[in-house]
matplotlib code that plots the C-alpha trace (Angstrom):
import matplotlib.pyplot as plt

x = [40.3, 37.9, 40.8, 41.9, 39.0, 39.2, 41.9, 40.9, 37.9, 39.7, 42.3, 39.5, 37.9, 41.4, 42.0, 38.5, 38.8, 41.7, 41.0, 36.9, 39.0, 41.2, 38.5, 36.7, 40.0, 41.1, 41.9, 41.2, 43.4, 44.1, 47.4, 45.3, 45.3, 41.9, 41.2, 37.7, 35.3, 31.8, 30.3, 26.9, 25.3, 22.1, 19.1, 18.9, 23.2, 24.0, 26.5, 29.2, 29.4, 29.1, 32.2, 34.2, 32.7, 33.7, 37.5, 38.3, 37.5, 40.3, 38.0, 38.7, 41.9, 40.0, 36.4, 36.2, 37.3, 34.7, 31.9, 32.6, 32.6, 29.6, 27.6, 29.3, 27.1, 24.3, 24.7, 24.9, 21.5, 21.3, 22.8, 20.7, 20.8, 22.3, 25.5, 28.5, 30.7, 33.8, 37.1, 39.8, 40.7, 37.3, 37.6, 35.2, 32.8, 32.0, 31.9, 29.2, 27.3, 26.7, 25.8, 23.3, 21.6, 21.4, 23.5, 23.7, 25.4, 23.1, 23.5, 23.4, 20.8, 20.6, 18.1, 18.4, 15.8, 14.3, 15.0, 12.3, 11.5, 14.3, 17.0, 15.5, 16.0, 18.7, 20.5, 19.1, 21.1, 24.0, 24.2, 23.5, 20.0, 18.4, 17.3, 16.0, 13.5, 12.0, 11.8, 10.5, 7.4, 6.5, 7.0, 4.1, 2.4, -1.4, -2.6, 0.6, -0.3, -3.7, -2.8, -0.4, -3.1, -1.8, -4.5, -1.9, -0.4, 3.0, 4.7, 6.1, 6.7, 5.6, 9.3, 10.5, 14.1, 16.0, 18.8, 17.8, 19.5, 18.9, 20.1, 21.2, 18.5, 15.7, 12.6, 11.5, 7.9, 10.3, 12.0, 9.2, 6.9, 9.8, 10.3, 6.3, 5.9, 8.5, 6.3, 3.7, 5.4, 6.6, 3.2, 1.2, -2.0, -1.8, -0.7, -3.3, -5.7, -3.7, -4.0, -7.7, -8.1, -6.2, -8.7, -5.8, -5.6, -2.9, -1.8, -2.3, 0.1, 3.1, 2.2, 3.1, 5.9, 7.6, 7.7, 8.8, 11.7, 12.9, 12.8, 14.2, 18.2, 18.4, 16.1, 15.1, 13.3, 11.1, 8.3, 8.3, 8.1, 5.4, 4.0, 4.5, 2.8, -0.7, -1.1, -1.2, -3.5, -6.1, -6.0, -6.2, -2.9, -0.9, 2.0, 4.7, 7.2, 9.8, 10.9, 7.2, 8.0, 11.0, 9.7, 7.0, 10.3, 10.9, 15.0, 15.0, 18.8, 19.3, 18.4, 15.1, 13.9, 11.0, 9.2, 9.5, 7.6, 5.0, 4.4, 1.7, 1.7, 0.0, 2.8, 3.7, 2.1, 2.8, 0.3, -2.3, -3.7, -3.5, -1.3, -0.1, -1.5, 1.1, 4.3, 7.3, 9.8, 9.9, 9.9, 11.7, 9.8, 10.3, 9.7, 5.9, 5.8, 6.1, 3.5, 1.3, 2.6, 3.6, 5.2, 2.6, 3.3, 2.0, 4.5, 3.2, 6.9, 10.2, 13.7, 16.7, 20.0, 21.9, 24.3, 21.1, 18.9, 15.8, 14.2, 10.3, 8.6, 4.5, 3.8, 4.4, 6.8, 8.8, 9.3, 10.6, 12.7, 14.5, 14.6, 16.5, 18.9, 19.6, 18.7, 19.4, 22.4, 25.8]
y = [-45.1, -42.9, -40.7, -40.8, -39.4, -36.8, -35.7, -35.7, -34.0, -30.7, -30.7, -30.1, -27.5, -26.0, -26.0, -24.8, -22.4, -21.1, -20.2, -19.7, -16.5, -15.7, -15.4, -12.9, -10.7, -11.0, -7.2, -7.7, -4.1, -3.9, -2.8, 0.8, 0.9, 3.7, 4.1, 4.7, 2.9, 3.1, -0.3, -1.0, -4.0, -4.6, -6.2, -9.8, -10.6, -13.7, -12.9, -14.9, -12.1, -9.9, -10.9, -11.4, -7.6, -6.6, -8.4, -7.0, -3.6, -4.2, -3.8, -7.2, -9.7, -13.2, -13.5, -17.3, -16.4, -13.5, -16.0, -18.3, -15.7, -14.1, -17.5, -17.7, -14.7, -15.4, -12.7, -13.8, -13.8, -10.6, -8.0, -5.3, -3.8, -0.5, 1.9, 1.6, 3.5, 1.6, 1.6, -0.7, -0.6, -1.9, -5.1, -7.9, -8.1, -4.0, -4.5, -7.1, -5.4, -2.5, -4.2, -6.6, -3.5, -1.8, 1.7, 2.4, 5.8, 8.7, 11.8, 15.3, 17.3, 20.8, 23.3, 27.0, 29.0, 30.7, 27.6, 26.9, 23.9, 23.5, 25.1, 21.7, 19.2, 20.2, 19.9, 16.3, 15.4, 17.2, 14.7, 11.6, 11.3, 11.5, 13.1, 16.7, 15.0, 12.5, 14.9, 17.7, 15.1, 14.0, 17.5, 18.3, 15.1, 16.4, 13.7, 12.9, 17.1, 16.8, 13.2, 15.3, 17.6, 20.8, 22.5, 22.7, 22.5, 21.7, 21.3, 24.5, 26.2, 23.1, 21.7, 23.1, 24.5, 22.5, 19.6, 15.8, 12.7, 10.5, 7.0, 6.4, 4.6, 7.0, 7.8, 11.2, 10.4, 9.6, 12.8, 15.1, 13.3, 14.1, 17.9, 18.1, 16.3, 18.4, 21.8, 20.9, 19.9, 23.2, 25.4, 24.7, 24.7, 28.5, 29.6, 27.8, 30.0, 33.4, 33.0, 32.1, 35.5, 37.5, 35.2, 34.4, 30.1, 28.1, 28.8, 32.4, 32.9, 30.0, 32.2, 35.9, 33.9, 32.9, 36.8, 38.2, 35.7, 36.5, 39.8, 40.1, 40.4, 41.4, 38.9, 41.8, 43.4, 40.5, 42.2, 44.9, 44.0, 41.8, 45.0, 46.5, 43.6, 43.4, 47.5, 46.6, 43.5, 46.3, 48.9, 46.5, 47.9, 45.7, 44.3, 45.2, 42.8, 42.0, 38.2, 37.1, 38.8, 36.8, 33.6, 33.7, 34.1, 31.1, 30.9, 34.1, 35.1, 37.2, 41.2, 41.8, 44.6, 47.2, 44.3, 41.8, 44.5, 44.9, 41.4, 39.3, 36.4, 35.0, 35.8, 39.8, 41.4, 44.6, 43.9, 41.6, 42.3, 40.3, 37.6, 35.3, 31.9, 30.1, 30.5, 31.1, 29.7, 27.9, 30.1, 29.3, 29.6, 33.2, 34.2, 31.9, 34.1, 37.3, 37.2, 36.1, 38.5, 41.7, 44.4, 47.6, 50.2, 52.5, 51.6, 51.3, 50.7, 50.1, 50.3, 48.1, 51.0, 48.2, 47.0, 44.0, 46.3, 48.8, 52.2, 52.2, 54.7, 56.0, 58.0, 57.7, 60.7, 60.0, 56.4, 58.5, 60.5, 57.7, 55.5, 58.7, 58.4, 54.4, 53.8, 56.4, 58.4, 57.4]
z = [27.6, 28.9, 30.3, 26.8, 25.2, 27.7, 26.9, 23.5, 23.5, 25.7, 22.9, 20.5, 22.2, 23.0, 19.5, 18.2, 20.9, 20.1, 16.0, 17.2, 19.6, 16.0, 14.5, 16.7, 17.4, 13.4, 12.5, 9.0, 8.5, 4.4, 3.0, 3.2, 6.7, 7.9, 4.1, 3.8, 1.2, 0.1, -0.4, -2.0, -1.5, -3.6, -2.4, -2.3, -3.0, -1.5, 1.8, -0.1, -2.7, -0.2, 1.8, -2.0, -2.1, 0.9, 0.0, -3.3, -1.9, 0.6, 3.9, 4.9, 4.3, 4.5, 2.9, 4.6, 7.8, 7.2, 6.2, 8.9, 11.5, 10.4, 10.3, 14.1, 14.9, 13.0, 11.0, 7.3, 6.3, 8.2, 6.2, 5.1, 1.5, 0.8, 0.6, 3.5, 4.1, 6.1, 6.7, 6.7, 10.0, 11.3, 12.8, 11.1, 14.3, 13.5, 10.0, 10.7, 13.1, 11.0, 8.1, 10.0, 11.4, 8.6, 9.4, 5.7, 5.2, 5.2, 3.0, 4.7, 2.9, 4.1, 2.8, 2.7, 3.4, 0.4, -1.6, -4.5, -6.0, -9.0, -6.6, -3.9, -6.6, -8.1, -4.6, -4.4, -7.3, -6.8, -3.3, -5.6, -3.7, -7.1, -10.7, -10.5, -13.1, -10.8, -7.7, -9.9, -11.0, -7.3, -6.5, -8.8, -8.7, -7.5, -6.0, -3.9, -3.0, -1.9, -0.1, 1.8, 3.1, 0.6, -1.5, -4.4, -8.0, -6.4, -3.0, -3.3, 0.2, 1.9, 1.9, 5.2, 5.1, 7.5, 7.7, 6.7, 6.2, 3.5, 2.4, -1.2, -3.1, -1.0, -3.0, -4.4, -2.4, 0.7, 0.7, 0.0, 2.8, 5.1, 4.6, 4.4, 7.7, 9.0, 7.7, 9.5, 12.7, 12.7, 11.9, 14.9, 15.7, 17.1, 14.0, 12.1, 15.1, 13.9, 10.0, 11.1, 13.0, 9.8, 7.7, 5.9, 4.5, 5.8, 1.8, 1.3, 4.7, 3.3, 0.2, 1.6, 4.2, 1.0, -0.9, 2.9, 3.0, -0.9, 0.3, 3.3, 3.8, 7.6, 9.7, 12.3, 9.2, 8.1, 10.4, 8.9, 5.7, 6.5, 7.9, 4.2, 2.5, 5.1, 4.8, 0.9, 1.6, 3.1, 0.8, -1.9, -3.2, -5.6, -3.4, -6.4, -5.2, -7.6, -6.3, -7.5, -10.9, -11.0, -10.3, -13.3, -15.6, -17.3, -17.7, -15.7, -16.5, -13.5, -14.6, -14.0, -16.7, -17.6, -20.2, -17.2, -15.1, -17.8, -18.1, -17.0, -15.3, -12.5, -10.0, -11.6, -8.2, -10.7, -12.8, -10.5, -7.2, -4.3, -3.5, -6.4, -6.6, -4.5, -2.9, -4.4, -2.5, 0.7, 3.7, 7.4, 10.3, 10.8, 7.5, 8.3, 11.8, 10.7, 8.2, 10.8, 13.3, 11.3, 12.7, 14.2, 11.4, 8.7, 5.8, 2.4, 0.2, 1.1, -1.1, -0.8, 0.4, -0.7, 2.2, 2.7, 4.8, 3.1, 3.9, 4.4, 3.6, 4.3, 1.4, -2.4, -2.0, 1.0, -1.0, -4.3, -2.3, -1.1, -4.6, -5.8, -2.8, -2.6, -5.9, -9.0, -7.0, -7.7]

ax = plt.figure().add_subplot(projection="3d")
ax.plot(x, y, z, "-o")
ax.set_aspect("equal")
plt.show()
């Protein structure tokens, strides 16, 4: 009897073995074989829907043998909210890992530098990260500024240019604290000693940073034309820079004209002095270094020669002579 029951009980566990080891190396491959999909799974769906989810987007072949092998692992009330991106060919145990650890798919957002608010959000939606209405409204949101260390109206310049990754379903607040926290990882405490030493705010240099990069088309010359833009500072000259004309134009289509020049607005450095009230773009790091490191000369104006670099110029005649040249020849 007893060797009965043996015998018994090891054909069980053979058996059970044998579709508990199915189960683990079950392919799962769809007719679609390395077809990628996006799944979303919302937060709080019950894992059964998720596996009927997971079927009908032809990622897996058997939702029970999916359920059971997921409740094998412990993994069923596991899985973590959000959008997937898998594939077909994944075997279930993969499938399941991800999901239980949450490796949603993350969106690549790269900034440019010299990106400004609108051209920022309007990114953001283009990726499916967001509205441009909702970031625009954090992005001006004053106390979310101020709780963020910025003595703002907006975030303007304080979203650092750089490459992030984002998961669908991320907040406008997220985003924002992200590219802020990354600003001020990047502007150190030696350049908050430097602007101290040009008695320059950590504002008024993001401020001049952000005209310099608008301006600049060859990196070796942002120096310089920081250079251009302190001489200015000291001899109380208006800076004349016509990106921060541009940027008080509300549906600015592009051509820049005499009336724009003529003007005013807070940010027409033609027609007020000193720097404009805020940044007008968001500058890279070397656009933030050179206006607090400006290049030694005696330049007063410079003038685009139009292949992306500019001639500078000392006196008001020398910078005539050349806007004839680069400018008004043909």
């Amino acid at each position: 009897m007893k060797k009965l029951l043996v015998i018994i009980l090891f054909s069980f566990i053979g058996v059970f073995s044998y579709f508990f080891l199915d189960i683990l190396r079950y392919a799962d491959i769809s007719a679609n074989t390395d077809q990628e999909i996006f799944v979303v799974v919302p937060p709080g769906q019950r894992f059964s829907l998720t596996s009927e989810q997971l079927h009908q987007a032809g990622i897996i072949k058997n939702p029970y043998k999916f359920r059971l092998l997921a409740r094998i692992k412990g993994h069923d009330k596991k899985i973590k909210a959000g959008e997937y991106r898998l594939s077909s060919a994944m075997s279930p145990n993969e499938i399941l890992d991800i999901m239980a650890k949450g490796k949603v798919f993350l969106c690549k957002l790269t900034l440019p530098e010299g990106y400004d608010l609108h051209q920022i959000a309007s990114t953001v939606a283009k990726l499916g990260l967001g509205s441009e209405k909702e970031f625009l409204a954090a992005a001006t949101d004053t106390d979310f500024i101020h709780e963020k260390g910025i003595n703002a109206w907006t975030f303007e310049g304080y979203l650092f240019p750089d490459t992030y990754y984002f998961p669908k379903g991320v907040t406008a607040k997220k985003m924002i604290s992200t590219l802020v926290s990354r600003f001020w990882s990047v502007f150190t405490p030696e350049w908050k000693e430097q602007a101290e030493k040009l008695k320059l705010s950590v504002h008024q240099v993001v401020t001049l940073a952000s005209i310099i990069e608008k301006e600049t088309g060859v990196a070796a010359e942002r120096p310089v034309i920081s250079s251009v833009f302190h001489n200015r500072l000291k001899k109380r000259m208006r800076l004349q820079s016509d990106p921060t004309v541009i940027y008080g134009i509300k549906d600015f289509n592009g051509n820049i004209t005499r009336k724009h020049l003529k003007t005013l607005t807070p940010y027409n450095t033609y027609k007020i002095k000193g720097l404009p009230p805020g940044p007008i773009a968001n500058p890279g790091a070397e656009s933030i270094k050179s206006a607090l490191w400006p290049a030694d000369t005696s330049y007063l104006y410079f003038v685009s020669k139009k292949d992306s670099t500019h001639k500078f110029s000392k006196t008001l005649k020398d910078h005539n002579r050349a806007v004839r040249k680069y400018q008004l020849s043909k």
